[in-house]
N, C-alpha and C positions, 0 to 999 in steps of 0.2 A: 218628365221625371223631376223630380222636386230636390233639393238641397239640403242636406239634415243637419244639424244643429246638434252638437252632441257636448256638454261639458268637458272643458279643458282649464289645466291649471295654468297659470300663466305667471313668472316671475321677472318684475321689475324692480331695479336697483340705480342707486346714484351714489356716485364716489366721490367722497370730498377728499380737499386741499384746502392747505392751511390760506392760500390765496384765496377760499372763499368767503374765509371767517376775516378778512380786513374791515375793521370796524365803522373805516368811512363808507363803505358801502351799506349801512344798515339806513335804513327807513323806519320813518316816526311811523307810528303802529295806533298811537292815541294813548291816553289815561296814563302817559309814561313808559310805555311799554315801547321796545326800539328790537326790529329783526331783520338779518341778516337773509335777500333773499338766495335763492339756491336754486332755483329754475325748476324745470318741468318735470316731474321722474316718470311722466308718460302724458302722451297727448294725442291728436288723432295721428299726425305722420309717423308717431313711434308703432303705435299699435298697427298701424297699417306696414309697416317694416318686416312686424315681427309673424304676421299675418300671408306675406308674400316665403318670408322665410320658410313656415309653414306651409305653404302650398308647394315649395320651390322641394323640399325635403320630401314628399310624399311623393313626386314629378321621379326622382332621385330612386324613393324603391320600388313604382313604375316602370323605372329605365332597365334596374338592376333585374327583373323580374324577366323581360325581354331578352337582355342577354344571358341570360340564364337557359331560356328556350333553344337561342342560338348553340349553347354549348351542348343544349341533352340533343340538336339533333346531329352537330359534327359526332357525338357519339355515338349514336344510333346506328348511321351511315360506315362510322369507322367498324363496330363490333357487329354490323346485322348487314352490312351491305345496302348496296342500293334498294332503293322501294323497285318492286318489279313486279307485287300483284300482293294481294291479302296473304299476310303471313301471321298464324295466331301466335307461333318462337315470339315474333317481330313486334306483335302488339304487346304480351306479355311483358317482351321485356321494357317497353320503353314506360308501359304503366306501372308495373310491380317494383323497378330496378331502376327506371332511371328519373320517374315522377316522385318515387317515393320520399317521405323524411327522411328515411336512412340515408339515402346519397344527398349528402350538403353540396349548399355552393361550390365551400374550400374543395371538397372531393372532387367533383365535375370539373371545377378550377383548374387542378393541379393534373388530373386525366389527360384532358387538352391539352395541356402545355405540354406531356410529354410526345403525345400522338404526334403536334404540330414538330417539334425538336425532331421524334425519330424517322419522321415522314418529310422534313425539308420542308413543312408545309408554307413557309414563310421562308424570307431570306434574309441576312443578317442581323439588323438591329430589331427588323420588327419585330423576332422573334421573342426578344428581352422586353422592348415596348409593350408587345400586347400583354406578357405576364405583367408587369409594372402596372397598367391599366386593370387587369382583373384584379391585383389585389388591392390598390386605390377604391376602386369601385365598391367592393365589400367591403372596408374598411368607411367609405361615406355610409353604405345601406344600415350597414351596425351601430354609424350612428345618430342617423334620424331616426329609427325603430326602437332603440333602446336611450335615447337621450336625451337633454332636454335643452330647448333653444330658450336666452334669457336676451335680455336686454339692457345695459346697462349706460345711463346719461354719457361717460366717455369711453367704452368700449366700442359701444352701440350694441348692436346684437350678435351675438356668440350661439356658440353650441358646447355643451358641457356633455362631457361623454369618457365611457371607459374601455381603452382598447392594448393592453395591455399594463395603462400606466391612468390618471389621470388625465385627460387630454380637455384644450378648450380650442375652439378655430372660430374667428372672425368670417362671420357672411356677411362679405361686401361685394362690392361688383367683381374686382377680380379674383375671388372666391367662385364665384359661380362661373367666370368665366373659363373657370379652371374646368371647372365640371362637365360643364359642355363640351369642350374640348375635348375631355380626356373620352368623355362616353362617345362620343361620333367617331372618334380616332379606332377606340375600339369593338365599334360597330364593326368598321370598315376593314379592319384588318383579319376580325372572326370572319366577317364574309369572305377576303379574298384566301382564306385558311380553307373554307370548307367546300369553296371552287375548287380549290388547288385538291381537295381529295374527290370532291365530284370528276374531275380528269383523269385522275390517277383510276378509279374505278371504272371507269367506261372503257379504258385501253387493255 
């Protein structure tokens, strides 16, 4: 399988300060001409930054895409019961009702969380962590799909994005470590959610 190559816009910027424009830093230029330099506004380690960003963000609605599965099937399970043999109720509903565009993220989101609250499915904090986690997570997916990652000589690379307001966030290491974290954490806790109803159903 091959790698495709698709047209992307890309924006690079550099910020000054009045500390750049110090005049004893200018350089003779020749024919009388004297400039101030101002460094690199992209080079190969920036574009390879902003490059990783980009891969690291698509990884991002990948992830979200996965735990999105996880949640249509705690629903499945909570509204159809356990799989026990071909049920066409069973299949209808999870393609027509729970695959569909009409049911969003936020909807399946907020399902879950009340299943897992009214079912104990979880026990104390986790129960407020994994909502915390679901809505982090959407709130990342919303903005590598609709945003635009920049780069800028002393920011470095950002993400500009609108989620109820204006918003920019620094992708640096512990930006991403963030991310990582927060998705495994609630991998782990939808799983031990939809154990805890796989039990509950076999009793």
């Amino acid at each position: 399988m091959r790698e495709i190559n698709l047209p992307i816009t890309q924006t690079y910027s550099i910020t000054f300060d009045r500390a750049m424009f110090d005049p004893s830093k200018a350089v003779d230029m020749g024919n009388g001409r004297r400039a101030i330099p101002i460094g690199n506004v992209v080079d190969a380690d920036i574009i390879a930054s902003v490059e990783t960003a980009r891969r690291n963000g698509g990884k991002i609605l990948y992830a979200t895409t996965s735990i999105e599965q996880t949640l249509e099937s705690i629903l499945l399970k909570y509204f159809m019961g356990p799989f026990v043999g071909h049920d066409e109720r069973r299949v209808m509903f999870e393609h027509e009702v729970l695959q569909s565009s009409a049911l969003s993220y936020r909807t399946k989101k907020e399902l879950v969380t009340k299943i897992i609250n009214n079912k104990a499915l979880l026990a104390g904090k986790k129960k407020s962590t994994v909502q915390g986690h679901l809505t982090t997570i959407m709130e990342w997916r919303n903005a590598f799909a609709h945003g635009k990652i920049q780069h800028d000589t002393k920011k470095g690379c950002f993400i500009r994005f609108y989620s109820g307001s204006p918003k920019t966030v620094t992708l640096d290491d512990a930006y991403w470590g963030e991310v990582e974290k927060t998705f495994q954490e609630c991998v782990e806790l939808l799983k031990e959610a939809e154990q805890q109803l796989d039990n509950m159903q076999q009793t």
